[in-house]
N, C-alpha and C positions, 0 to 999 in steps of 0.2 A: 530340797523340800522334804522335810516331816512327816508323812502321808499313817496316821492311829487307824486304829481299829474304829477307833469312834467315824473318824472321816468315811473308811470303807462302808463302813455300816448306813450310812447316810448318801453314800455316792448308789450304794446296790439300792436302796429300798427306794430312794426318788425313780430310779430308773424303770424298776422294778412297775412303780406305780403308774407310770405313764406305759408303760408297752399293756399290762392287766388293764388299764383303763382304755388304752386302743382299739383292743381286743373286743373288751364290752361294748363300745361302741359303734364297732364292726357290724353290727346286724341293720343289713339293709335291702331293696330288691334285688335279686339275682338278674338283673338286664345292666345296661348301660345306661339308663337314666338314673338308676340305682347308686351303680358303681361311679361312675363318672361326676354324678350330678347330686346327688344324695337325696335323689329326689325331689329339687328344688325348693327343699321346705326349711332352708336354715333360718333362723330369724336374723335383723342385723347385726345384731350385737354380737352373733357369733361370727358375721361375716365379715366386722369388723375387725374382731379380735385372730382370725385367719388370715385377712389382710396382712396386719402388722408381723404375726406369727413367721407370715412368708418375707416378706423384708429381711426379719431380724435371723442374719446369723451369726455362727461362734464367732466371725472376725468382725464383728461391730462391737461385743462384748468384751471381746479380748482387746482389741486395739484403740478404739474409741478413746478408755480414757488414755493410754501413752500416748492418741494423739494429741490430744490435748496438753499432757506433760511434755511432751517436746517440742507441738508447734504451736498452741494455744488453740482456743475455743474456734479459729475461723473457718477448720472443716465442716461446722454446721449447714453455712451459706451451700453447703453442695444440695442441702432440703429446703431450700428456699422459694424452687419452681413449684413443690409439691402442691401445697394448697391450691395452686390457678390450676396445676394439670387435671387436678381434683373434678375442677368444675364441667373444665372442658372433655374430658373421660365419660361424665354424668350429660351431657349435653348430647355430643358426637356418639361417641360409642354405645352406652348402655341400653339405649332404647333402638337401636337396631340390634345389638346380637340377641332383645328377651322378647323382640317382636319376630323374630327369625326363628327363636327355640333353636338355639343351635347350642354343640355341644364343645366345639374348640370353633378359636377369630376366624381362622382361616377359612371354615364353612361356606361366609360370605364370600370370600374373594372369587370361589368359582362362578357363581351366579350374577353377579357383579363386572367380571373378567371371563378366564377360562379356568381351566383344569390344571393347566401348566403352571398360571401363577401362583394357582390356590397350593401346587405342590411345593412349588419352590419357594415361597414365603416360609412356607410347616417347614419344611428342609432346613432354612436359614435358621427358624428357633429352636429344630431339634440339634442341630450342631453347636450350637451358639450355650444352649442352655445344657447341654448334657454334658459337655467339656467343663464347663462354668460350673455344674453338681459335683461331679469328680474334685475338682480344686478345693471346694466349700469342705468336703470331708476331710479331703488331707490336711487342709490351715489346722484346727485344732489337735489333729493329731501329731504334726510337728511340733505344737507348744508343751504337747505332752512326754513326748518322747524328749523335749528338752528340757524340763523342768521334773518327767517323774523317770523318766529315764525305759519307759514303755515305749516296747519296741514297734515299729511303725506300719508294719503289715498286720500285727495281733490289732494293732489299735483301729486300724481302715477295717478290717474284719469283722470288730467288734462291733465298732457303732453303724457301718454299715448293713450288717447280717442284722442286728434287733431292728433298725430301722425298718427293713423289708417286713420284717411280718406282719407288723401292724399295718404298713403301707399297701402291701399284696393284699393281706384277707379282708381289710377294711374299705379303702376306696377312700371318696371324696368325704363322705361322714366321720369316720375316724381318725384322717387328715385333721379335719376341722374342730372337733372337738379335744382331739390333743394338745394341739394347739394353744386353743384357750386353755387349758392347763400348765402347757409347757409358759407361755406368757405371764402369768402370775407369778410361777415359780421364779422367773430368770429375772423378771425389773422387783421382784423381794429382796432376791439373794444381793441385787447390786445396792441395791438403797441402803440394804445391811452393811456391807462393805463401805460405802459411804461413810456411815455414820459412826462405823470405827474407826477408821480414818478419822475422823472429827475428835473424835471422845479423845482418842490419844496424843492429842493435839495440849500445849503445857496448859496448865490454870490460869483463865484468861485470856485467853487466847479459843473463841471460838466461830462461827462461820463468818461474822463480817472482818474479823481479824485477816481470817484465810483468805478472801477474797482478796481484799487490800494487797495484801503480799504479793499472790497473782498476777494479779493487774497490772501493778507497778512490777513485775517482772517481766511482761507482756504476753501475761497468758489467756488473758480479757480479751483480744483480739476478734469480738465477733463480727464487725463489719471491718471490710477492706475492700479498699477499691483496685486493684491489680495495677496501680499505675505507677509509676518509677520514674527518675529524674528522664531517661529516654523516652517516655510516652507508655500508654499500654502494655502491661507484657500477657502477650497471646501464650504465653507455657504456663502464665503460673495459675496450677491446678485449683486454687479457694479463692475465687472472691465474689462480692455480689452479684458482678457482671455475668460469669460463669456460673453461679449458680443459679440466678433466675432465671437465665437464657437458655444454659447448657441443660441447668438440669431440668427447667421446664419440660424441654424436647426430650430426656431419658425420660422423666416421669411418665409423658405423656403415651409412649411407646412404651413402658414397662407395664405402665398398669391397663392401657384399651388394647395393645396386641399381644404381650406375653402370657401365653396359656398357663404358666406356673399362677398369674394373677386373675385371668379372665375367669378361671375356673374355680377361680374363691367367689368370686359374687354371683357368676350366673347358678350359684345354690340357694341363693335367698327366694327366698318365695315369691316375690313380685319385682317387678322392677323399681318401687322405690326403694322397698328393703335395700337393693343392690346400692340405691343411689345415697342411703343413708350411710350405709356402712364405707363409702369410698370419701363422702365429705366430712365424718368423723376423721375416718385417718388422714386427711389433710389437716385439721385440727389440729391432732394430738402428738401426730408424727414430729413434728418441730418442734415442741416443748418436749419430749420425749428425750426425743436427742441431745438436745439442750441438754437435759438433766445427767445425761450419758456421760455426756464431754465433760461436765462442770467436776464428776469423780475424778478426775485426772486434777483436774486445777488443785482440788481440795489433797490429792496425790502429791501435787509439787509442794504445797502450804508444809502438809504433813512432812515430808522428806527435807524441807528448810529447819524442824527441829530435833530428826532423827537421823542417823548415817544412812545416807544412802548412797547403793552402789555405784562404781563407776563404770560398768556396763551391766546391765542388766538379764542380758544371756547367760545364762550359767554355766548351760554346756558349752557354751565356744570360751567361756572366761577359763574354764577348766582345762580349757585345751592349750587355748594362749600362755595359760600358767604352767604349761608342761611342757613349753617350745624354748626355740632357741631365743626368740624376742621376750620370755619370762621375765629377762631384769628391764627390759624397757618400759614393758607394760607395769612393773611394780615401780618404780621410777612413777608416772605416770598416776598412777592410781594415788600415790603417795600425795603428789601434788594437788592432786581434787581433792583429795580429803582435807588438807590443809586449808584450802579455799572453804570447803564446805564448813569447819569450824569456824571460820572467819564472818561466816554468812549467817549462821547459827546465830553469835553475838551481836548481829547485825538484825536479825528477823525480832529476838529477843526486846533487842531497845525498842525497835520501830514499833512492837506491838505496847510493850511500859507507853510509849511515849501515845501511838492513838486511842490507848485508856483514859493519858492522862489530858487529850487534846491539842499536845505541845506542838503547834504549825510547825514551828521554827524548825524543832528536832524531827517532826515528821519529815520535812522536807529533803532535808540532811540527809537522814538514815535512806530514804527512797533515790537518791541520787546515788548512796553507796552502795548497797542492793543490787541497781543496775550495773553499774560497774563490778558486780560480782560475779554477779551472772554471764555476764560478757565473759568473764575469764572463765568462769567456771565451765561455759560452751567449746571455748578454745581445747579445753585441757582433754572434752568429751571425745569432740571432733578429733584429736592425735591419737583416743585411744582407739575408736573405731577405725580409723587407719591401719592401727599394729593389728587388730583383729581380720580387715580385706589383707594385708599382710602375710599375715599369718595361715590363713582359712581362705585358699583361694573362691572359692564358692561361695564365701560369704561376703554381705552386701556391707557388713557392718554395723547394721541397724536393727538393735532392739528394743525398736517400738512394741513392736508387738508383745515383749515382756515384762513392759513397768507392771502392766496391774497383775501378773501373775507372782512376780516376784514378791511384790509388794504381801499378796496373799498367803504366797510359805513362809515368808519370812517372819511376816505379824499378828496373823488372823488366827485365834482357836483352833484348837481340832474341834472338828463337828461342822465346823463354817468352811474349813477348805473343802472337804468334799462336797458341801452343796455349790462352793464356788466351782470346783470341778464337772461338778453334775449339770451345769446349768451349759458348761462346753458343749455338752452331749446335747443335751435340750434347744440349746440354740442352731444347734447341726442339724438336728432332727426337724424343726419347726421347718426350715428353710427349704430341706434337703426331700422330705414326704413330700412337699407340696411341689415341687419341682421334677420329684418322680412320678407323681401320679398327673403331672403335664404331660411330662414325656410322653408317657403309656394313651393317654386322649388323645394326643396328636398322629400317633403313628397306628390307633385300632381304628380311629375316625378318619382321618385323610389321607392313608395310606391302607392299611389293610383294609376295612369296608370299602372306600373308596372304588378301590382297583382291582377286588375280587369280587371276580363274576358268579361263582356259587354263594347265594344265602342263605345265611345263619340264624340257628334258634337265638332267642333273647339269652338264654342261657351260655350257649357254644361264644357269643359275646363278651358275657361276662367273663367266662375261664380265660377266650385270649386277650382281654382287655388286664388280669392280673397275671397270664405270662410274661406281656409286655414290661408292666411294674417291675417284675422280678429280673427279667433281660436288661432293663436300664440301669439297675439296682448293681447287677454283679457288673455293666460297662461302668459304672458313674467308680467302683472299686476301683478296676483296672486303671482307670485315667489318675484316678489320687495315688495308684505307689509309681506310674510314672510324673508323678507332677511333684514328685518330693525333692528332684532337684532346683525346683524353680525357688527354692527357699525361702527370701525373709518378702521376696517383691510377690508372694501371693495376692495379696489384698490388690497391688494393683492391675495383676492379672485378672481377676475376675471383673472390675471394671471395667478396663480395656477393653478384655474381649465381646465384654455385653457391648461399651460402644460401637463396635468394629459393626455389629448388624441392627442395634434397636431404631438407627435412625432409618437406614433402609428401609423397614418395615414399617416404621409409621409412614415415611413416601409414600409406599403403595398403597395405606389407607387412606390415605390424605388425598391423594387421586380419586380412591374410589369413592370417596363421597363428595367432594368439591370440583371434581375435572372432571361431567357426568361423561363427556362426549371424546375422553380418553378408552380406548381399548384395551385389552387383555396384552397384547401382540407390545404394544408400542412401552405400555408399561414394566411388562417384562422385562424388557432391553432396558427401560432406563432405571430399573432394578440390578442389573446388571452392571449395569456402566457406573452407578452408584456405588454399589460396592466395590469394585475395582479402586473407584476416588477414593473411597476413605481408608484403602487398604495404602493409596501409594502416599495420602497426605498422611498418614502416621508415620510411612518410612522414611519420611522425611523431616518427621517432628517440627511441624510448621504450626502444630497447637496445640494445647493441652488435651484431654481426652475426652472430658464433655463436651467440648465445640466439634468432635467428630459425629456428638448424634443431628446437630446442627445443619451439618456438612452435607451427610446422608440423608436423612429427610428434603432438605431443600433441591438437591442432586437428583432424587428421582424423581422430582415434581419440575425440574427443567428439566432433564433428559428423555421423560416420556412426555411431554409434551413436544421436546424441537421432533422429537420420534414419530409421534400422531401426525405434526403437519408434514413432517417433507416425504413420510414413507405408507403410514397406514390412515390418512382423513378422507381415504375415497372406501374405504370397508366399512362396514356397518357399523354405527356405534352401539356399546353397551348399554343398556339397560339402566333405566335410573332408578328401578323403583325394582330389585332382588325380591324374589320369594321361593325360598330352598323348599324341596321337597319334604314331606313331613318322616323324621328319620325312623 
């Protein structure tokens, strides 16, 4: 990749401008309502747009559309629960944690329960999510270091160190209005890409063209039902079933107990604001994505009338082409290209022919098409072979660098570095909002919590942004060890988020619907919950959304069999919490 003076010039001053604009927006009260909360005076729209900001990072950007170039639009259905979790977050959740004034979920759980679950819930999301920040740095700096050839400690250094300042000296205010900057910047810069992609597409041939080709390629694939000539298949990761179901339960745990989220809305100034701003992003979130995924289709359109590679890694293609497998892999590649000309002449007539309406020859040409593509998969899959081959550590799979590719290979100078800039930007969005969770969780239910000397509002604020800085240099360390995990990042950081977000919405699902469950009994089937969903992954008996599923339900029957046979003669819990005023 190409990397001008122009690109540089455009990658520094975007950057530039979001860290100067952090900065300025840094001025807030020196206490922890200040730092934490921004004072609770966001209005929704910013809380909205923070929401989304924290969602969105580099590897949605980055992956998104290859996934859709290699397995079609039905990664969507994984945002299909969002809108209902929407409701139910605005329902359950919101008006107890702004009628509690609380500053992280957990707050409740002590008053509610005891001390212990209130700790060991924080514990489950400070593990869960600070391991999971670490990974989010490292994914784009691996795409960097593969495509600019940026070595991968300057690069963790880099966007990690800018990130801290803003995120230390600012808080929750400067989080948030970033945010809404970085978010404008990053869905501009794709929709631009987009529509170059479109433009360079032949005369003739433009978006209901692209589509068509797609679809009949099967990359339309929005709805799928996961069922196969065997019945049901419980692995496979996208379909409607999984996504309403599974990702319901992630939703619903991501956005009413993860503090990276809870602590975007409980800034808004009232509890509607909070409640405005979380049914917006069920709105917008699916069409959103939608639009995301659709760059990859109009990706594959695009590369049916232009050469496109036959792996999309560059640095592993570069390695493979300097191995002893060199002539198999050029063998290989010879062959795709061959097919890809073939496909060329084939996408060519189909688009002449649904100009000129001709059924007969549409139908033809879409029947050959298929058949192209079928080959053209075969030829992919032997190359990614000689690449696991070749690169034992490598998975094979450059999903993660069609749209990168795509962007050195065709896109202006000026435009790659803001496509570049927007890596950062979507790291950043994700990655502030996820440290200054952190830093809430462990100055609010751990350090205040459990230290018996009190502090000025001030003494507060200073360990409330050493904390930030401590997560900041952990959340480094964990991305230059997570650099071996390679191309299966993306599913690493799902994974891991499922492995506890079901757990934790159990415990709240008790606490508000089991009133006459205890601290003691829930605990334990907090425990024994996680345990389940740690042994039903090692045993791969389902995909990874049905682990939040798993968990949630696991500790709403294990603290219950818990209650009756061990602790229903101890007092029960309180139905009606009211935390101390902090």
């Amino acid at each position: 990749m190409n990397f001008s003076r122009l690109d540089w010039t455009v990658l520094i001053l975007t950057l530039t401008l979001i860290i100067v604009y952090g900065v300025y927006r840094s001025r807030t009260s020196k206490n922890l309502e200040g730092y934490l909360l921004s004072d609770r005076q966001m209005p929704w729209w910013i809380v909205l747009l923070s929401i989304m900001g924290t969602q969105a990072s580099a590897i949605t950007f980055l992956t998104a559309p290859g996934q859709a170039y290699s397995d079609g639009m039905r990664f969507v259905q994984y945002y299909f629960g969002l809108p209902f979790a929407m409701v139910v977050v605005c329902i359950a959740f919101v008006p107890v944690f702004h009628k509690l004034k609380i500053f992280t979920a957990y707050e409740y759980l002590e008053q509610r329960f005891d001390v212990k679950t209130r700790l060991l819930t924080s514990f489950l999301f400070l593990l869960s999510r600070g391991i999971s920040t670490g990974i989010s740095i490292v994914a784009p700096a691996i795409v960097l270091h593969s495509m600019l050839g940026w070595d991968i400690l300057f690069t963790n250094l880099f966007m990690g160190g800018l990130l801290i300042i803003y995120t230390v000296s600012g808080g929750a205010k400067a989080v948030a209005y970033t945010q809404q900057l970085q978010f404008i910047i990053i869905y501009a810069a794709m929709f631009i890409a987009a529509w170059w992609a479109l433009k360079m597409l032949p005369q003739g041939i433009g978006i209901t063209e692209a589509l068509h080709i797609g679809g009949k390629s099967g990359r339309l694939n929005v709805i799928t039902t996961g069922v196969t000539d065997k019945g049901f298949d419980w692995k496979d990761k996208y379909n409607i079933w999984s996504g309403v179901i599974g990702g319901f339960f992630l939703a619903v745990s991501y956005f009413g107990t993860d503090q990276s989220q809870v602590g975007r809305y409980l800034t808004a100034r009232n509890e509607q604001e909070s409640k405005i701003g979380l049914l917006m992003n069920g709105l917008v979130k699916v069409p959103l994505q939608f639009c995301i995924l659709l760059i990859g289709v109009f990706l594959f359109a695009f590369y049916q009338f232009n050469k496109a590679p036959a792996y999309f890694n560059l640095a592993q293609e570069k390695t493979v082409k300097q191995s002893v497998n060199a002539r198999e892999f050029a063998a290989a590649d010879q062959q795709f290209q061959q097919i890809q000309d073939e496909k060329r002449k084939t996408v060519t007539a189909l688009g002449t022919a649904l100009q000129q309406d001709n059924k007969p020859a549409v139908d033809q040409l879409r029947t050959k098409l298929q058949e192209q593509q079928q080959q053209a998969q075969v030829v992919r899959d032997s190359i990614q072979n000689i690449v696991k081959k070749t690169i034992p550590d490598s998975e094979g799979n450059d999903t993660n660098y069609i749209f990168l590719r795509f962007v050195g290979d065709y896109l202006p100078n000026g435009l790659v570095g803001l496509i570049i800039a927007i890596i950062f930007l979507a790291s950043w969005s994700s990655i502030a909002a996820a440290l200054h969770a952190l830093a809430s969780c462990t100055m609010v239910d751990f350090h205040k919590r459990l230290r018996k000397k009190a502090a000025t509002p001030l003494q507060e604020y200073r360990w409330s942004q050493t904390y930030a800085l401590i997560w900041g240099l952990f959340c480094i360390v964990v991305a230059q060890f997570s650099y071996n995990l390679g191309n299966s990042l993306i599913e690493a950081v799902n994974i891991l988020g499922s492995w506890f977000y079901g757990t934790i919405l159990g415990i709240f699902l008790v606490a508000f619907y089991l009133k006459r469950v205890g601290g003691s009994a829930v605990f334990t089937g907090a425990i024994l919950a996680e345990i389940t969903v740690i042994v039903v992954y090692s045993l791969n008996l389902f995909s990874f959304l049905w682990l939040n599923v798993v968990g949630a339900v696991c500790v709403v029957v294990y603290a219950s069999l818990a209650h009756i046979l061990f602790f229903a003669k101890n007092k029960t819990a309180p139905t009606q919490p009211k935390l101390k005023t902090q």
